[in-house]
C-alpha positions, 0 to 999 in steps of 0.5 A: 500500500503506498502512503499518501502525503497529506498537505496542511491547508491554510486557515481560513478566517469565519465570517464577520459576526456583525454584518453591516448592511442597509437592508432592514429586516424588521419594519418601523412603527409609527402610532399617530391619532387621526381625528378619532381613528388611531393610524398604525404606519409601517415603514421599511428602509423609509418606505411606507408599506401598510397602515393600520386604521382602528376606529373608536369604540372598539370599531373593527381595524382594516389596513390599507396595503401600498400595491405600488409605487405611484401611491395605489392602495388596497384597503383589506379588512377581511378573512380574505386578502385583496388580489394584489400583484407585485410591482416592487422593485427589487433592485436600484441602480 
């Protein structure tokens, strides 16, 4: 049986524990009163995406979800969720 030479390969140094980046994975929420309604605005990267409209008296929420960027809106308040299709952009150059 021939022996087989075995050659030590340099370490290699693990990935970075704190990865900076500018994509944000968890969105900001601001609460704002308007008129009687409370509005709950979700934001990502500054971007608003959805809002939350509670009315008074216990009234039941519905939230307004962005379908693009030109400022349509989907208002959804039920077990169902509106038909919306993706227009976002992915990528900016």
């Amino acid at each position: 049986m021939a022996e087989k030479k075995l050659e030590l390969l340099e370490e290699v140094k693990p990935p970075p524990k704190n990865f900076e980046s500018d994509i944000v994975d968890e969105p900001q929420i601001t609460i704002t009163k308007k008129g009687a309604d409370t509005v709950e605005e979700y934001r990502i990267n500054g971007e608003l995406y959805m809002m939350k409209v509670t009315p008074p008296a216990g009234g039941p929420s519905y939230y307004l979800l962005k379908e693009d960027q030109d400022g349509g809106w989907a208002k959804y308040d039920g077990p169902s969720q509106p038909l919306t299709v993706p227009k976002w952009v992915i990528f900016r150059f």
